[in-house]
MIDOSE-1310 file (N, C-alpha, C; in nm, 2 decimals, decimal comma, always signed):
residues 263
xxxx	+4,54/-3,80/-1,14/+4,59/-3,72/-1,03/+4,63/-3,58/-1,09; +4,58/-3,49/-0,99/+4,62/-3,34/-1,08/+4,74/-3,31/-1,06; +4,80/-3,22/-1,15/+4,93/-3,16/-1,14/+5,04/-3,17/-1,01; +4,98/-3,07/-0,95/+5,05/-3,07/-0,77/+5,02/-3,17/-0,69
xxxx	+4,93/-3,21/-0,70/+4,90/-3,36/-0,63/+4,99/-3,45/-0,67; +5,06/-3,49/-0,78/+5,13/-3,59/-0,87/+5,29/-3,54/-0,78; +5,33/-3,44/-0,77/+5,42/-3,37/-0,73/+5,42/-3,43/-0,58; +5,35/-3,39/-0,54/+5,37/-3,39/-0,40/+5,35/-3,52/-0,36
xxxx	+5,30/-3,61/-0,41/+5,28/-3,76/-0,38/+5,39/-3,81/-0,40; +5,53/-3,78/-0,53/+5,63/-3,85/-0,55/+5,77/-3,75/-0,48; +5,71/-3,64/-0,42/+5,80/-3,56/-0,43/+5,91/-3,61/-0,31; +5,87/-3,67/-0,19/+5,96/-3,75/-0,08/+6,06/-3,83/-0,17
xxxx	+6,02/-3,92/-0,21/+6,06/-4,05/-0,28/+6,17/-3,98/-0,37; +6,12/-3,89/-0,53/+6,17/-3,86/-0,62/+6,32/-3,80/-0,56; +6,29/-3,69/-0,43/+6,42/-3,66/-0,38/+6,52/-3,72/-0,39; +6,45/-3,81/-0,30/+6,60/-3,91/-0,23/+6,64/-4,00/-0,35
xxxx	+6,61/-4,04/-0,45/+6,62/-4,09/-0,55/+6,74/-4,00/-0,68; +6,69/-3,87/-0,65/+6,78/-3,80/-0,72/+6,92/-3,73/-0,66; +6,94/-3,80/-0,59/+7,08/-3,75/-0,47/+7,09/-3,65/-0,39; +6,98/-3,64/-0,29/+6,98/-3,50/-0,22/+7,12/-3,48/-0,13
xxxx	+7,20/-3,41/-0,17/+7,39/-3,40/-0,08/+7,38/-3,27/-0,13; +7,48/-3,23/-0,07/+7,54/-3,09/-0,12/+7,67/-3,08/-0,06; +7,75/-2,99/-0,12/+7,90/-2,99/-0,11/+7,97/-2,93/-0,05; +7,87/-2,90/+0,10/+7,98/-2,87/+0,25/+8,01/-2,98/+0,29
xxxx	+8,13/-3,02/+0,27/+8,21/-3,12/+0,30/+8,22/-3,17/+0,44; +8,21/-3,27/+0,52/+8,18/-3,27/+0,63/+8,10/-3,28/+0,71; +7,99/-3,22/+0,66/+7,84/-3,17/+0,71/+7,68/-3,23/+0,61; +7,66/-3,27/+0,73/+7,50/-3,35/+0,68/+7,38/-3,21/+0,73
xxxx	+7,26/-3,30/+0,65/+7,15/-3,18/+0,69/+7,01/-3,27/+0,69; +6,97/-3,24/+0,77/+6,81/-3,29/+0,86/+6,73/-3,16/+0,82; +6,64/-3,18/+0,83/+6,47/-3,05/+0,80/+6,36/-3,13/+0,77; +6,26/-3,10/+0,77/+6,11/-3,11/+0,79/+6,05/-3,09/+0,68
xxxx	+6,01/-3,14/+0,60/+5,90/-3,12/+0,41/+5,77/-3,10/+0,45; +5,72/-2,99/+0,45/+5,56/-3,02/+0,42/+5,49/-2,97/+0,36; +5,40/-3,01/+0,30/+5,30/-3,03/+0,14/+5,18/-2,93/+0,22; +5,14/-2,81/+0,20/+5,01/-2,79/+0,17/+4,94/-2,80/+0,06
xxxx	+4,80/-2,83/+0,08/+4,73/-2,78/-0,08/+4,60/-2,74/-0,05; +4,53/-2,66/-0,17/+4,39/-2,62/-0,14/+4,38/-2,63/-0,31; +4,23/-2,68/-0,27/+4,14/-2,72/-0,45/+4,06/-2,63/-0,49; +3,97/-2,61/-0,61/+3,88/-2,57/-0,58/+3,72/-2,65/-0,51
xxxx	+3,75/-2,78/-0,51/+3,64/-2,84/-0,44/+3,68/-2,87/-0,33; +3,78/-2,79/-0,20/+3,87/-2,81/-0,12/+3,93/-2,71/-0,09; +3,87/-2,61/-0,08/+3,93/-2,47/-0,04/+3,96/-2,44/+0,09; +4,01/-2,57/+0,20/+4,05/-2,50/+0,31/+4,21/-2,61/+0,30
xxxx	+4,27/-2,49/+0,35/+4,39/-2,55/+0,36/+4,45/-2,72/+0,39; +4,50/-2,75/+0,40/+4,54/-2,92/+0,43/+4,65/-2,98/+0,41; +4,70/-3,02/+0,50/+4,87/-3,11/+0,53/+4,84/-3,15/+0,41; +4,92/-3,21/+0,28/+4,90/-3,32/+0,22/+4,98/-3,44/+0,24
xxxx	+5,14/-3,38/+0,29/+5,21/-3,47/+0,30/+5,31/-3,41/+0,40; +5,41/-3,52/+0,49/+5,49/-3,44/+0,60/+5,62/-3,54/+0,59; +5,68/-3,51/+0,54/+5,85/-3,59/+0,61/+5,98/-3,54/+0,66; +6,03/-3,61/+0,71/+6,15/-3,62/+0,77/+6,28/-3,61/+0,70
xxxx	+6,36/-3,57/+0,66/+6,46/-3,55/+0,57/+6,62/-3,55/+0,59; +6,67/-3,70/+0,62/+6,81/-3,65/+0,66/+6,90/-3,68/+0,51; +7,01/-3,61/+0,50/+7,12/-3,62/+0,43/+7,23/-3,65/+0,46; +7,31/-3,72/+0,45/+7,48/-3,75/+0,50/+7,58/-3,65/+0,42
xxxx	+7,69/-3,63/+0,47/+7,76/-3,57/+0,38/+7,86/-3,68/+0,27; +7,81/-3,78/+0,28/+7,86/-3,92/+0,19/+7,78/-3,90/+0,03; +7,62/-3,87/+0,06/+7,55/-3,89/-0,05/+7,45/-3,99/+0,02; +7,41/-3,99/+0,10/+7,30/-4,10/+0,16/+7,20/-4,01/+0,22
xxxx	+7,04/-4,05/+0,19/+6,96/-4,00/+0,18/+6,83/-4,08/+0,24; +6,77/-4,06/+0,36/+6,65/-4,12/+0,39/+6,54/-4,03/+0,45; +6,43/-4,02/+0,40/+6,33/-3,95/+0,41/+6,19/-4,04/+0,45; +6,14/-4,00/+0,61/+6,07/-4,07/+0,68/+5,91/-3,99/+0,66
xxxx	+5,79/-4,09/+0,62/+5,73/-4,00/+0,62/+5,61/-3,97/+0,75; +5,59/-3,89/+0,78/+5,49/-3,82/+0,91/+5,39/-3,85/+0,93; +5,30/-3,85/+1,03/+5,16/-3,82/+1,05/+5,12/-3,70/+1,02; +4,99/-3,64/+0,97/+4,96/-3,51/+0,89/+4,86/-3,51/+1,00
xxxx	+4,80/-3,59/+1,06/+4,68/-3,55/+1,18/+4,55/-3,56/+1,10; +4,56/-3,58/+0,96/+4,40/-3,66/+0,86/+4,44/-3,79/+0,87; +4,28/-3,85/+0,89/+4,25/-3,96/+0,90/+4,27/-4,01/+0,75; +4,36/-4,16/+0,74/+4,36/-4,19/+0,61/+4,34/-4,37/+0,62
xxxx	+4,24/-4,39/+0,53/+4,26/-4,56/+0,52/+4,32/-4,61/+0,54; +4,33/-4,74/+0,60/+4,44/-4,85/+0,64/+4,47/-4,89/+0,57; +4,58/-4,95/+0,58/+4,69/-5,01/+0,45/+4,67/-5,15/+0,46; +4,60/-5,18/+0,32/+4,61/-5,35/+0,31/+4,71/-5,44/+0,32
xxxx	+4,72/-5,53/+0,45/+4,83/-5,57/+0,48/+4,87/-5,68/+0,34; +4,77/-5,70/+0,25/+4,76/-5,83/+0,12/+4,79/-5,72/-0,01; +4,81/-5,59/+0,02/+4,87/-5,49/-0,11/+4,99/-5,51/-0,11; +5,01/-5,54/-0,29/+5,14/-5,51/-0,31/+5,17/-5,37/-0,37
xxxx	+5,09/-5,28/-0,36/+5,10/-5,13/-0,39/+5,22/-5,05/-0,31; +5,32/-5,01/-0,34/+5,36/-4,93/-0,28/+5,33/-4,86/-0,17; +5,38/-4,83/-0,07/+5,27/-4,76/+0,04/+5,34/-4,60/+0,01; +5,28/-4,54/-0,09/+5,30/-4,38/-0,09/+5,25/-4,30/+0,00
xxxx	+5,36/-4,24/+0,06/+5,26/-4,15/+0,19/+5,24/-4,20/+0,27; +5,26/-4,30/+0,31/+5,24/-4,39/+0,46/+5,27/-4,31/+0,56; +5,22/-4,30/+0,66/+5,31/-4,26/+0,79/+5,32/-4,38/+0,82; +5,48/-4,36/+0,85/+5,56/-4,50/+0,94/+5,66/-4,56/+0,87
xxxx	+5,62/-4,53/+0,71/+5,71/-4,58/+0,59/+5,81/-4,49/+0,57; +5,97/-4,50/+0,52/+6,06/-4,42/+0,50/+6,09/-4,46/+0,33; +6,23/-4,40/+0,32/+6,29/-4,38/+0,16/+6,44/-4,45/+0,21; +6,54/-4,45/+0,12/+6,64/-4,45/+0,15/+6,72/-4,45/-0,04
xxxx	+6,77/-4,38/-0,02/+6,89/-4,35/-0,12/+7,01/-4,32/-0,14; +7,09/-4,32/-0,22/+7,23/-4,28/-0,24/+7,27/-4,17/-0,37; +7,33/-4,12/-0,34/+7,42/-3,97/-0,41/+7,42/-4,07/-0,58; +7,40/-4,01/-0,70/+7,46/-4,04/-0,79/+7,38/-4,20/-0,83
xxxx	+7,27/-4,26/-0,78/+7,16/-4,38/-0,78/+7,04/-4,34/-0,83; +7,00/-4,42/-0,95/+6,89/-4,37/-0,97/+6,77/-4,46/-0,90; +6,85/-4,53/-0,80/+6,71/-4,65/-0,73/+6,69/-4,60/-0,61; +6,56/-4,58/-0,53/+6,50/-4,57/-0,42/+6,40/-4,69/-0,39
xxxx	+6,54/-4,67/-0,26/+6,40/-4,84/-0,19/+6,32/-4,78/-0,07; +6,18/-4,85/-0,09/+6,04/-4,75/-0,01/+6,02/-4,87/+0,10; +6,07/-4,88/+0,21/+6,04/-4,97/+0,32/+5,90/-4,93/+0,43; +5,88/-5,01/+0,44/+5,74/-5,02/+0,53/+5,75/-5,14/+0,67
xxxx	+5,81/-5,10/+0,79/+5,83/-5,15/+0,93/+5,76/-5,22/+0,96; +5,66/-5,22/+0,93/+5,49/-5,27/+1,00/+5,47/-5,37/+0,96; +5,53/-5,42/+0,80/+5,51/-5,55/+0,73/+5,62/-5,60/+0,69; +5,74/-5,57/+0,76/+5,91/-5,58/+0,73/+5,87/-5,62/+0,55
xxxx	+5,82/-5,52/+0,44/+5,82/-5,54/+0,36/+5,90/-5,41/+0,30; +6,00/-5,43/+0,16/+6,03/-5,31/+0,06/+6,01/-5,31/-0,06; +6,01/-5,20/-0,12/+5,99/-5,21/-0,26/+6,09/-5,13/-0,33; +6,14/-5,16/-0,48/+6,25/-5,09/-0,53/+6,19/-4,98/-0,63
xxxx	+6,21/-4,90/-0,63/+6,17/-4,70/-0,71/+6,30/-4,74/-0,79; +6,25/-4,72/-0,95/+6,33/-4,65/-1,02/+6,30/-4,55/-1,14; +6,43/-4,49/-1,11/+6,39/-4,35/-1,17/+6,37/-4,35/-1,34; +6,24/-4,30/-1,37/+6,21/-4,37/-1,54/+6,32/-4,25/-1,60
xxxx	+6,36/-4,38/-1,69/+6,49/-4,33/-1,80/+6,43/-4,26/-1,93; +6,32/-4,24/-1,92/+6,28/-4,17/-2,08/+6,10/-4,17/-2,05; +6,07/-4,11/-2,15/+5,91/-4,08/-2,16/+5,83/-4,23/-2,18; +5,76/-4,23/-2,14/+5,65/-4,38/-2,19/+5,51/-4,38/-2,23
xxxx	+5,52/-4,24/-2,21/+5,34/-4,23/-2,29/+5,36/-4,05/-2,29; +5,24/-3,99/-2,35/+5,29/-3,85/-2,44/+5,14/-3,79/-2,47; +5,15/-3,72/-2,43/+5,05/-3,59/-2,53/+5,07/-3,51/-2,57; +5,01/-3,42/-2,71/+5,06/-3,33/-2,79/+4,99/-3,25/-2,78
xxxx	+5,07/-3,13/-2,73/+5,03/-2,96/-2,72/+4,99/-2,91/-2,85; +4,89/-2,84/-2,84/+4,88/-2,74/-2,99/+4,95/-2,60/-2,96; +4,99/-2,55/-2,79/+5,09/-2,40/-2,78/+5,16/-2,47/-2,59; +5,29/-2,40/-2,60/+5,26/-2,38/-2,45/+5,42/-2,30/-2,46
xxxx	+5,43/-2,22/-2,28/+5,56/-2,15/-2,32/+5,56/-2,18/-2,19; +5,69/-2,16/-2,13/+5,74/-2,17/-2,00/+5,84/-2,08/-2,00; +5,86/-2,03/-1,87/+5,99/-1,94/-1,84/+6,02/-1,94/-1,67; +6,11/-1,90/-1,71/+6,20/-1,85/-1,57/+6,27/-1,68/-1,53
xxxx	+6,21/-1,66/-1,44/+6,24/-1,53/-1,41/+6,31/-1,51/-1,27; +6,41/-1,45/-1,23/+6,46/-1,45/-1,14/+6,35/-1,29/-1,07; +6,35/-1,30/-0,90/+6,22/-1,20/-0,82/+6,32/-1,14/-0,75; +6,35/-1,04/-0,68/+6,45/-0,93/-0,63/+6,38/-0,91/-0,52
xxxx	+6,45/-0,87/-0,41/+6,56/-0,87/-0,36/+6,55/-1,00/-0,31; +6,69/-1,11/-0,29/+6,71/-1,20/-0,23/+6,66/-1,26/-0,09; +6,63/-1,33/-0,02/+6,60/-1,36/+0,13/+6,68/-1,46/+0,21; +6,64/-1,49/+0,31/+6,66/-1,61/+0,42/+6,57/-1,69/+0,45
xxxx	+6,54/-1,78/+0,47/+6,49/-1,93/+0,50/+6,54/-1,98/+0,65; +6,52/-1,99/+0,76/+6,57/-2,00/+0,87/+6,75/-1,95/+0,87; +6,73/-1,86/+0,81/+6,93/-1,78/+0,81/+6,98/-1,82/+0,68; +6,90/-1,93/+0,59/+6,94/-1,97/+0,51/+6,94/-1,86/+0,40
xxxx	+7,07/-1,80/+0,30/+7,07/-1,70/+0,22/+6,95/-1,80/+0,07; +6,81/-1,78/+0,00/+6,80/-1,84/-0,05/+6,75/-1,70/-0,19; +6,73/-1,77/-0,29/+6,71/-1,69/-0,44/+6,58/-1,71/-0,50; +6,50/-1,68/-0,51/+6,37/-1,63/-0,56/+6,37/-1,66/-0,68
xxxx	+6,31/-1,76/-0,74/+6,27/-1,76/-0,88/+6,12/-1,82/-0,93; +6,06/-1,75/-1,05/+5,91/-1,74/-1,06/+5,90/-1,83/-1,22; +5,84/-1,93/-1,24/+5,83/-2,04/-1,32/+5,72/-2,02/-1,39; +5,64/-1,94/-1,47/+5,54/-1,93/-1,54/+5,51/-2,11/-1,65
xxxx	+5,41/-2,18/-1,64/+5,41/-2,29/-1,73/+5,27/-2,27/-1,79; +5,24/-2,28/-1,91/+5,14/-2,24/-1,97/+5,09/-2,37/-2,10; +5,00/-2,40/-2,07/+4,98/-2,51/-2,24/+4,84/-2,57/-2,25; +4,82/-2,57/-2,36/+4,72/-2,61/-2,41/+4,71/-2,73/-2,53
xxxx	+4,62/-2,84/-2,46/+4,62/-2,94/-2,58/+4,49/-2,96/-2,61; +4,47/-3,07/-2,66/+4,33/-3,11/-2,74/+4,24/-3,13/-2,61; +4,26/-3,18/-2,48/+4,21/-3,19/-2,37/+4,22/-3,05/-2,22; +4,31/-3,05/-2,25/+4,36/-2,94/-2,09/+4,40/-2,80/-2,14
xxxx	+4,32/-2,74/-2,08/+4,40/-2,58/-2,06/+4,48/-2,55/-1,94; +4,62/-2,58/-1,90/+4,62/-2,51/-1,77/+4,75/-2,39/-1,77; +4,74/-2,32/-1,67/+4,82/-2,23/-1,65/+4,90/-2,23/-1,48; +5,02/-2,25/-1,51/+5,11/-2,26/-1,35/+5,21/-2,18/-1,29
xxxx	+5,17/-2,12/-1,22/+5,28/-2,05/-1,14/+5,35/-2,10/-1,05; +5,50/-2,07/-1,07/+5,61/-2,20/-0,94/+5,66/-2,08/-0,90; +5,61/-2,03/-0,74/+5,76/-1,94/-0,68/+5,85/-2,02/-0,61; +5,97/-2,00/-0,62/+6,09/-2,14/-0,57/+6,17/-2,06/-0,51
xxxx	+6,22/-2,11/-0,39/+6,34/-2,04/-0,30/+6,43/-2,08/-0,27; +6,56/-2,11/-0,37/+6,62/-2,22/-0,35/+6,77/-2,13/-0,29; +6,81/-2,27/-0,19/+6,97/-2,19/-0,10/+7,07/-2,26/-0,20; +7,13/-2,20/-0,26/+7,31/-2,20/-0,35/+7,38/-2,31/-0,27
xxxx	+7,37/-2,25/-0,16/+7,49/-2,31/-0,06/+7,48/-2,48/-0,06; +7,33/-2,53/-0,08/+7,29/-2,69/-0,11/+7,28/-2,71/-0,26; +7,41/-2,77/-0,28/+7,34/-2,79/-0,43/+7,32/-2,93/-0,43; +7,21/-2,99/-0,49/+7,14/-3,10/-0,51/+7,13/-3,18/-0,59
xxxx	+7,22/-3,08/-0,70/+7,18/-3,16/-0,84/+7,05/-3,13/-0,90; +6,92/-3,12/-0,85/+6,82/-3,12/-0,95/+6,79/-3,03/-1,06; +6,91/-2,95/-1,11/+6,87/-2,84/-1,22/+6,82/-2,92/-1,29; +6,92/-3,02/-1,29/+6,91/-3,12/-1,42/+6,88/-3,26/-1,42
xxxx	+6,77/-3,29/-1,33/+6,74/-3,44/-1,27/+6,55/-3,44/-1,23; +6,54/-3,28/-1,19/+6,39/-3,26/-1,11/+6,30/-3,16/-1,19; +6,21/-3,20/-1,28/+6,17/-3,13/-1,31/+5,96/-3,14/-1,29; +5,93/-3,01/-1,20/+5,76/-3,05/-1,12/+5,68/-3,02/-1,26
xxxx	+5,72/-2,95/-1,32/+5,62/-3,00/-1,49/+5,62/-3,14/-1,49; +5,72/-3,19/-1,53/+5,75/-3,31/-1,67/+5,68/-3,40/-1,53; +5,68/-3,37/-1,39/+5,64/-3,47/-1,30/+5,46/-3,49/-1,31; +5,44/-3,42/-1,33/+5,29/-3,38/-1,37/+5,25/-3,43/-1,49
xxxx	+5,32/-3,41/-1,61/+5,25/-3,42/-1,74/+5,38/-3,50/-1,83; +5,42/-3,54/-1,87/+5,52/-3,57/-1,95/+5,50/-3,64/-2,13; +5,56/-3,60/-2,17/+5,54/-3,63/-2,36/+5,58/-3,55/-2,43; +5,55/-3,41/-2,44/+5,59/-3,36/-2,60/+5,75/-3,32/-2,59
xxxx	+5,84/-3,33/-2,65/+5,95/-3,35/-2,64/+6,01/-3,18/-2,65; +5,91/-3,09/-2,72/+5,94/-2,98/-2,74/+5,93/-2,92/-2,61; +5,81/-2,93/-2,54/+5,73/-2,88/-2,44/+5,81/-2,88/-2,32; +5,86/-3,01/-2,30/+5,99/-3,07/-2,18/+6,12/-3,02/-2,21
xxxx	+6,15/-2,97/-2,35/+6,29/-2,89/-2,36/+6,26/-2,77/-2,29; +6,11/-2,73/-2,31/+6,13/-2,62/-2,24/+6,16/-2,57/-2,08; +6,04/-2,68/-2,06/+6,03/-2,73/-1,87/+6,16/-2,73/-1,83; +6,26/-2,81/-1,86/+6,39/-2,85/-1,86/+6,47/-2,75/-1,84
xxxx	+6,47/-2,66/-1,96/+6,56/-2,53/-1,95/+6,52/-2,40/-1,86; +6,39/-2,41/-1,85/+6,36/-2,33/-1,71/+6,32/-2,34/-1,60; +6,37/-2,45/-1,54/+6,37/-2,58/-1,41/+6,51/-2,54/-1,40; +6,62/-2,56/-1,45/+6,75/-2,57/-1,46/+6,75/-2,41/-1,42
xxxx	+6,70/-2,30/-1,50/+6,75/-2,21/-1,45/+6,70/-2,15/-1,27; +6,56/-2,18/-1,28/+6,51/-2,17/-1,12/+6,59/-2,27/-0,97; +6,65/-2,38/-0,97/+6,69/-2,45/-0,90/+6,79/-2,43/-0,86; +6,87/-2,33/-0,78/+7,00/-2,24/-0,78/+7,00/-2,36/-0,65
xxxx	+6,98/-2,47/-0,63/+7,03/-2,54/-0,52/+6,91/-2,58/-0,50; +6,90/-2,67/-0,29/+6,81/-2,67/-0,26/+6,66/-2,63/-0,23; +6,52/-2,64/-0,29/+6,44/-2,56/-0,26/+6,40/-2,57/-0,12; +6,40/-2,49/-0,07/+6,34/-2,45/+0,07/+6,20/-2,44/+0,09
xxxx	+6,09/-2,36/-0,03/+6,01/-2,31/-0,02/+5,95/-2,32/-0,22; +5,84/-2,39/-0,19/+5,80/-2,37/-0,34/+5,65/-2,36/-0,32; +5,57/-2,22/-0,41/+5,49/-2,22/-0,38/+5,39/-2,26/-0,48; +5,29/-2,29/-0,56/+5,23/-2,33/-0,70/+5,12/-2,34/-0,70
xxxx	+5,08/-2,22/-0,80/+4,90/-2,21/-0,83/+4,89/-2,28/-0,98; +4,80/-2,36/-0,98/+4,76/-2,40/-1,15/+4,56/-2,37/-1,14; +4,56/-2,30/-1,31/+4,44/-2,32/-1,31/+4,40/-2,44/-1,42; +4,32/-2,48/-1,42/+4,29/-2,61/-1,53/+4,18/-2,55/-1,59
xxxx	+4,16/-2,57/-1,75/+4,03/-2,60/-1,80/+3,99/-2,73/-1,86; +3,99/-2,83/-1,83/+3,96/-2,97/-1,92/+3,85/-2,99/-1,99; +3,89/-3,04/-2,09/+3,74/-3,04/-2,18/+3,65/-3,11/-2,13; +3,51/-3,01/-2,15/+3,36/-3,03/-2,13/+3,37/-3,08/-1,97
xxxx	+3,47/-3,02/-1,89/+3,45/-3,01/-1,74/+3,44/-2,86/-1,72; +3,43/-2,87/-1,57/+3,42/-2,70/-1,50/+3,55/-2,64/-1,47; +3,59/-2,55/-1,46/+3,74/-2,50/-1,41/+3,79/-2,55/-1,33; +3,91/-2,54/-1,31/+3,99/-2,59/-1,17/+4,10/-2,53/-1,14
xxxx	+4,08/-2,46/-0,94/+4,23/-2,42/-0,93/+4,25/-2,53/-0,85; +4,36/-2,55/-0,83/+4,46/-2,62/-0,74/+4,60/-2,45/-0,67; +4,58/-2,51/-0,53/+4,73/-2,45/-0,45/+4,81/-2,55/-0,41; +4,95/-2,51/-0,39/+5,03/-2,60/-0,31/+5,13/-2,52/-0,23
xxxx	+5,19/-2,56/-0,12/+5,29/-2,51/-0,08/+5,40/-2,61/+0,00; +5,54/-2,63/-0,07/+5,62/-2,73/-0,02/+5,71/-2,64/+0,08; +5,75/-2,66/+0,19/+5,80/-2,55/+0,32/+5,92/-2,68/+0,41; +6,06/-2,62/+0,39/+6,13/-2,70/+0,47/+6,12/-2,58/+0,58
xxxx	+6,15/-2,70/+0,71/+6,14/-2,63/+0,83/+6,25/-2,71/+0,96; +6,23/-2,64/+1,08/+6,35/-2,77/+1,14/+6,50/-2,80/+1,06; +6,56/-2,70/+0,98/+6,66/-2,72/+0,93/+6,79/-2,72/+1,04; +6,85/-2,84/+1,04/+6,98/-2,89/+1,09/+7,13/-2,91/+1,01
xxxx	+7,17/-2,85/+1,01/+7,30/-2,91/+0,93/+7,44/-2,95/+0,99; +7,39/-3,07/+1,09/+7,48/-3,17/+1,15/+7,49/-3,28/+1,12; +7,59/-3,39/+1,11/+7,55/-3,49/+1,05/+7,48/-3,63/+1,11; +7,36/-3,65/+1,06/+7,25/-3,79/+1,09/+7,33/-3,90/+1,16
xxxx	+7,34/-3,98/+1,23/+7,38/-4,10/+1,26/+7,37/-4,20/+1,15; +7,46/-4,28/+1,16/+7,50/-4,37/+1,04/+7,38/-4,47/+1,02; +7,36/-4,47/+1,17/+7,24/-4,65/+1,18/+7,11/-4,54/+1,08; +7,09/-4,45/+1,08/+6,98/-4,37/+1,01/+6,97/-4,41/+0,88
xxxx	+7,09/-4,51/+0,81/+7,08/-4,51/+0,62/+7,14/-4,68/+0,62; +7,12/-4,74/+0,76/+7,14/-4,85/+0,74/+7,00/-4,95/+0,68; +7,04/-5,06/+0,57/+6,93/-5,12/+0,51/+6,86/-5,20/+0,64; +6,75/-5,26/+0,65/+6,68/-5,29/+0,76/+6,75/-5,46/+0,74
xxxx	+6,75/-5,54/+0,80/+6,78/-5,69/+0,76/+6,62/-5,78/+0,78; +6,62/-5,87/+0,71/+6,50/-5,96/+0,76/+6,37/-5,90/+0,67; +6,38/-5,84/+0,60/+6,27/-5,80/+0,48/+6,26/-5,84/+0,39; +6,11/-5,82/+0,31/+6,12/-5,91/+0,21/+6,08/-5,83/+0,09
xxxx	+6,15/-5,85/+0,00/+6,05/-5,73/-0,17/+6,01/-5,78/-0,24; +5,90/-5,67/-0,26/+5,82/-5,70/-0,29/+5,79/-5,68/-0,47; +5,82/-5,61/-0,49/+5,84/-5,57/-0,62/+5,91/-5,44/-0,67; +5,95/-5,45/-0,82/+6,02/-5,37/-0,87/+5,91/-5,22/-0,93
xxx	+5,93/-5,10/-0,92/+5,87/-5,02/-1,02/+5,91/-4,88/-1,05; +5,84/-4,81/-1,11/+5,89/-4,69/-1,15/+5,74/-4,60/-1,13; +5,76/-4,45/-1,06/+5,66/-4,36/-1,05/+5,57/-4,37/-1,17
C-alpha cells in the first residue's frame, strides 16, 4: 500500500486510538474527515475515505465511518479481517488508551486495535532529510484560528526514491496530543531509527494541535518500476464544538470478538 493510502486507511482508527480531546473544559467536538486522493494511474479526484468524528470533553472518542458514493465489495460475512473503511462500522476510544475497538453492527462482531509499541520490521536508507517549516500568514478553518506548517520528507533506499510534501493546518486551541503520538511518515514506512528521529522531530514541530486540513504530494521512484505521484487531501468539515451524547461512546452489548491486532 502506498504512502498516503496507508495513512488514510488507518487514519480514522489511529485517531481515536491516540486520544483525540482537547483542553476546553466542558466542551466536546463533532466534524466530518474526508480523504481525497489522485494517483498517477488515477488522476481524477476520489472520496477515499469519509467519517464521522465525535469527541467528549472526558477523553472519549468514536469515529463512524461514511458512505463515499464508490461502489466497494461486500464484506465477507466468514472474514475475520478487520473491516477497515466499512461504511456502517465505527471506532471507539478513550483519552490516554492505547486500544481501539473497531465494531461492525451488521455482524454484532468487534475487534481490538492496538497501538504498536516499537518498530517490527525496518529498512535502511542510504540519505533522507525531513523538516518542518512554519508558512505565513496564519488562517481560519470554519472560524477556526489554524497555523500552517509545510513538512518536506525526502529518502532514498536500496528500493524507493520518494519525495513528500505535508501542508498541515493545525487549530492550537485543540490540542490532541499527536506531536508526540502521530507521526504520517513513520505511518507509511517505519525502520531506520535515525530516519524516524527525524520524522518525529518534525511531526512534533508541525502539529500545533488539531489538524484540520492536511494536504500531501509524494513522488516515488521504485526500483526497475515507472514513476509515481500520489495526492491526498484530509479536510475536516461540519465542525461542532458541543458535547456528543453519552449513548454515542457507549460499548454495544451482545457482541462477540473477534480478534486481537495491531495496524
Amino acid at each position: 500500500m502506498m504512502p498516503h493510502l496507508r495513512l488514510a486507511a488507518f487514519a480514522a482508527p489511529a485517531l481515536v486510538a491516540l486520544a483525540i480531546s482537547h483542553r476546553q473544559s466542558g466542551t466536546g467536538l463533532t466534524m466530518t474527515v474526508t480523504v481525497t486522493s489522485t494517483s498517477t494511474d488515477d488522476p481524477k479526484p476520489s472520496v477515499f475515505m469519509s467519517s464521522k468524528m465525535q469527541m467528549s470533553s472526558s477523553g472519549l472518542a468514536r469515529s463512524d465511518v461514511l458512505p463515499t458514493g464508490a461502489a466497494k465489495p461486500p464484506v465477507d460475512p466468514t472474514s475475520d479481517k478487520p473491516p477497515l473503511m466499512v461504511p456502517g462500522t465505527y471506532s471507539l476510544g478513550k483519552k490516554g488508551n492505547d486500544t481501539t475497538y473497531l465494531i461492525d453492527p451488521s455482524r454484532k462482531k468487534y475487534w481490538v486495535i492496538l497501538r504498536p509499541k516499537g518498530v517490527t520490521h525496518g529498512m535502511t536508507y542510504t540519505s533522507f532529510d525531513v523538516s518542518a517549516q512554519r508558512v505565513q500568514p496564519d488562517s481560519t478553518i470554519e472560524g477556526i484560528p489554524v497555523q500552517h506548517w509545510r513538512v518536506t520528507d525526502n529518502s532514498t533506499s536500496k528500493y524507493v526514491n520518494s519525495k513528500s510534501t505535508y501542508d498541515v493546518y493545525s487549530a492550537p486551541a485543540f490540542d490532541v496530543g499527536l506531536a508526540k503520538q502521530f507521526n504520517p511518515g513513520a505511518m507509511a514506512m517505519m525502520g531506520d531509527p535515525a530516519y524516524d528521529a527525524k520524522r518525529n522531530a518534525a511531526w512534533a514541530q508541525a502539529f500545533q494541535g488539531l489538524p484540520l486540513l492536511m494536504r500531501t504530494q509524494t513522488q516515488m521512484l521504485v526500483y526497475q518500476g515507472k514513476p509515481q505521484s500520489f495526492s491526498m487531501v484530509m479536510r475536516a468539515t461540519n465542525i461542532s464544538r458541543s458535547e456528543p451524547p453519552a449513548s454515542a461512546f457507549a460499548f454495544p452489548s451482545g457482541y462477540t470478538l473477534v480478534h486481537t491486532t495491531t495496524p
